[in-house]
C-alpha positions as CSV (number, residue, x, y, z in Angstrom):
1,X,28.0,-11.6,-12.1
2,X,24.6,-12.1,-10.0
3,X,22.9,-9.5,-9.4
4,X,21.4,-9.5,-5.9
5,X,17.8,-8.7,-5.3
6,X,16.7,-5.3,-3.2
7,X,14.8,-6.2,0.0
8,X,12.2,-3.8,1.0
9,X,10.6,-3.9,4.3
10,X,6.7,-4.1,4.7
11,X,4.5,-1.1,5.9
12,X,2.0,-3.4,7.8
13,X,4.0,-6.5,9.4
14,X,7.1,-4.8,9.3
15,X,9.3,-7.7,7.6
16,X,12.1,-7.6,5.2
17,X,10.8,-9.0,1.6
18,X,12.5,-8.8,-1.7
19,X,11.2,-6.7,-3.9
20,X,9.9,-8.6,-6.3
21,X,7.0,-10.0,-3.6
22,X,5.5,-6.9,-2.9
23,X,2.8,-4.5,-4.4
24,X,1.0,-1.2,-3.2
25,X,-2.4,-1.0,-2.0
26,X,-4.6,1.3,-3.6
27,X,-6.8,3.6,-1.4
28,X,-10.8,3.9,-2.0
29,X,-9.7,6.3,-5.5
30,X,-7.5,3.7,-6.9
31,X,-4.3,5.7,-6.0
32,X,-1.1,3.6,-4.9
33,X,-1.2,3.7,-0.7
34,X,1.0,1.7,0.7
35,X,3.9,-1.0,-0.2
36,X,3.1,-4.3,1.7
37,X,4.0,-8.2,1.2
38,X,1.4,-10.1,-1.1
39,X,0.5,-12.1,2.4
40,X,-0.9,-7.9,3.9
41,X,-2.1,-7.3,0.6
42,X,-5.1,-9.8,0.9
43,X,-5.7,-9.1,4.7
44,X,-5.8,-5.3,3.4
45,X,-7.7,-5.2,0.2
46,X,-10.1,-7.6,1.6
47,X,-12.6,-4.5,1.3
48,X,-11.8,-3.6,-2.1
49,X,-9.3,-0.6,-1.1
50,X,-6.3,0.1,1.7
51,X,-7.4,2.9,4.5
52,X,-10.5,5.2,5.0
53,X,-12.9,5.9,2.6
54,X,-12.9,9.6,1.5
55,X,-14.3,12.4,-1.0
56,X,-13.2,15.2,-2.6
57,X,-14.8,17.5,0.2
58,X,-12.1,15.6,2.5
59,X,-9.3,17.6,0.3
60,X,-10.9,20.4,0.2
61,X,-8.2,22.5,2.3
62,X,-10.2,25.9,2.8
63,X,-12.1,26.6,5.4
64,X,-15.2,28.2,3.9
């Protein structure tokens, strides 16, 4: 019995892939961001990270 592939759809151009051709982006700390097509993941990584760079004092969640 064949086993069919799972699609997933892309967070960036929005398109149905199958699994197996896609990858996360990692954000400017190297932690998994988004799941895009290989194609997205050039166009997005092109910078060395997916998103806005940030610190720890962008966590920091109390107002002092």
């Amino acid at each position: 019995m064949k086993r069919e592939e799972r699609t997933c759809e892309c967070r960036k151009c929005g398109k149905m892939f199958p699994r197996s051709e896609m990858t996360f982006t990692k954000d400017c700390n190297g932690i998994p961001f988004r799941f895009v097509c290989y194609n997205c993941y050039d166009e997005l990584m092109e910078k060395g990270f997916d998103g806005e760079y940030y610190d720890e004092m962008d966590e920091c969640i109390w107002d002092y």
